[in-house]
C-alpha positions as CSV (number, residue, x, y, z in Angstrom):
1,X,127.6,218.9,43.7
2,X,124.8,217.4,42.4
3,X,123.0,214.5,44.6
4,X,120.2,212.1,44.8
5,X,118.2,210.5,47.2
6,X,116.2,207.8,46.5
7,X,113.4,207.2,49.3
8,X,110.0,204.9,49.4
9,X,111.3,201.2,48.9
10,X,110.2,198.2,50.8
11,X,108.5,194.9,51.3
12,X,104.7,194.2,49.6
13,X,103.3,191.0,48.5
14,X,102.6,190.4,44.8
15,X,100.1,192.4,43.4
16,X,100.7,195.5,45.6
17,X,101.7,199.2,44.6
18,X,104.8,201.1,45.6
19,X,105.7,205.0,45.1
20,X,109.6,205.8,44.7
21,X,111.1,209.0,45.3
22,X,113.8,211.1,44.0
23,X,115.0,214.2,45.8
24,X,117.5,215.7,43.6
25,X,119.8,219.1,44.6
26,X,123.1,220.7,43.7
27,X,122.2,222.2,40.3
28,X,118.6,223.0,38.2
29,X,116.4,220.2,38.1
30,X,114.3,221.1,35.7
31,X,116.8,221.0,32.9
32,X,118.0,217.7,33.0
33,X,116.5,214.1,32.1
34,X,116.2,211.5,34.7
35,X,116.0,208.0,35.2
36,X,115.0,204.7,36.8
37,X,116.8,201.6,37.1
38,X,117.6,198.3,39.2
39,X,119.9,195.7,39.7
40,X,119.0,192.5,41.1
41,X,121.3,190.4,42.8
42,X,123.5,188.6,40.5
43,X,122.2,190.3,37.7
44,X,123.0,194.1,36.0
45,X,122.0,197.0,36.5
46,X,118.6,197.3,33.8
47,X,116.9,200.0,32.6
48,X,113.3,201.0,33.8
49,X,111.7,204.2,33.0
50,X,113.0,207.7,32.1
51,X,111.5,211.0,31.9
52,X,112.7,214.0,29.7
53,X,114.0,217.2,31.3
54,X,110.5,218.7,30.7
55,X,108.5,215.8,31.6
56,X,106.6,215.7,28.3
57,X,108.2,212.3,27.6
58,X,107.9,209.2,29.6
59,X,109.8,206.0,28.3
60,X,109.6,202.9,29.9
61,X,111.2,199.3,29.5
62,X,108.4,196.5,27.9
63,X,109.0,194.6,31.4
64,X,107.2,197.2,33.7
65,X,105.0,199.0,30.9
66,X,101.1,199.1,32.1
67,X,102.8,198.8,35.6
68,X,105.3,201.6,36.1
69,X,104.3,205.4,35.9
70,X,107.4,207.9,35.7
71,X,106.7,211.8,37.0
72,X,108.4,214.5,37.6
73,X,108.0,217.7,39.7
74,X,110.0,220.2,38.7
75,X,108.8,222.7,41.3
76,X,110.0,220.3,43.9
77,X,112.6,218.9,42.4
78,X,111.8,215.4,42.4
79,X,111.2,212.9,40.4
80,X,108.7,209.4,41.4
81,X,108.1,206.0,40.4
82,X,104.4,204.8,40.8
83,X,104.6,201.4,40.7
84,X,101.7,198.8,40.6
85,X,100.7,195.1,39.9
86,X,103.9,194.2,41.6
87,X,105.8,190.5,40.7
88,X,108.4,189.3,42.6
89,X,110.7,189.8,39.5
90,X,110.5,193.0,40.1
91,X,112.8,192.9,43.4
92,X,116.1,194.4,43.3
93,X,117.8,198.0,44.5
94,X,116.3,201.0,42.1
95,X,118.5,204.0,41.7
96,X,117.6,206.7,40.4
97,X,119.9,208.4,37.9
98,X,120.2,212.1,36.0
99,X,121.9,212.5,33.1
100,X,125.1,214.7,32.5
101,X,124.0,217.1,29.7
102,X,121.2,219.5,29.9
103,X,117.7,219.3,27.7
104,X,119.1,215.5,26.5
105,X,116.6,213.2,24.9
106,X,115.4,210.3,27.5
107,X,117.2,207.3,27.0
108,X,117.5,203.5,28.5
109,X,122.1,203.7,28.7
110,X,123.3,203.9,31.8
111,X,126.2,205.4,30.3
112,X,124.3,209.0,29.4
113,X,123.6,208.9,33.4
114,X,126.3,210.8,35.0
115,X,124.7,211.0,38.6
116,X,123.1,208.1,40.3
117,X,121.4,207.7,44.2
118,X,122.4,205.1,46.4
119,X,119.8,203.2,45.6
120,X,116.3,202.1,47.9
121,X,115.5,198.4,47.9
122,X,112.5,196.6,46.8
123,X,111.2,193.3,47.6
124,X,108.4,191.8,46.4
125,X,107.0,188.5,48.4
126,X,105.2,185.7,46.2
């Protein structure tokens, strides 16, 4: 059974940095793309950043790119979100997210996700 474990959320002022986690388990890590995304309250769930199985490509959304850096350690099984340059827009619950089929191409549909975290919040102050 695969799962996910999102860790590394919290409170900073605008302008700050945050690193996510994503400990993943329950099946090879290394052969599967993962992803970032958050939901805001009252809003969907949007796409963020995703990284390919072998971490060669990184693919971000135009809202958080030049602020968001997506890795992967494969070793470790886990998966991070550097985040910096923080706006308060960018509060909301990120998830982290693996897709279903092995050695996929990274994409931003939530629908090629088959396992998702429980999410980790993030608030940023003004």
């Amino acid at each position: 059974q695969v799962q996910l474990v999102e860790s590394g959320g919290g409170l900073v002022q605008a302008g700050g940095s945050l690193r996510l986690s994503c400990a993943a388990s329950g099946r090879t890590f290394s052969r599967y793309t993962m992803g970032w995304f958050r939901q805001a309250p009252g809003k969907e769930r949007e796409f963020v950043a995703a990284i390919s199985w072998y971490g060669g490509i990184a693919y971000y959304a135009e809202s958080v790119k030049g602020r968001f850096t997506i890795s992967r350690d494969n070793a470790k099984n886990t998966m991070y979100l550097q985040m910096i340059s923080l706006k308060p827009e960018d509060t909301a619950v990120y998830y982290c997210a693996a897709q279903g089929e092995p050695y996929s191409s990274t994409s931003s549909s939530p629908s090629l996700y088959d396992y998702w975290g429980q999410g980790t919040q993030v608030t940023v102050s003004s």
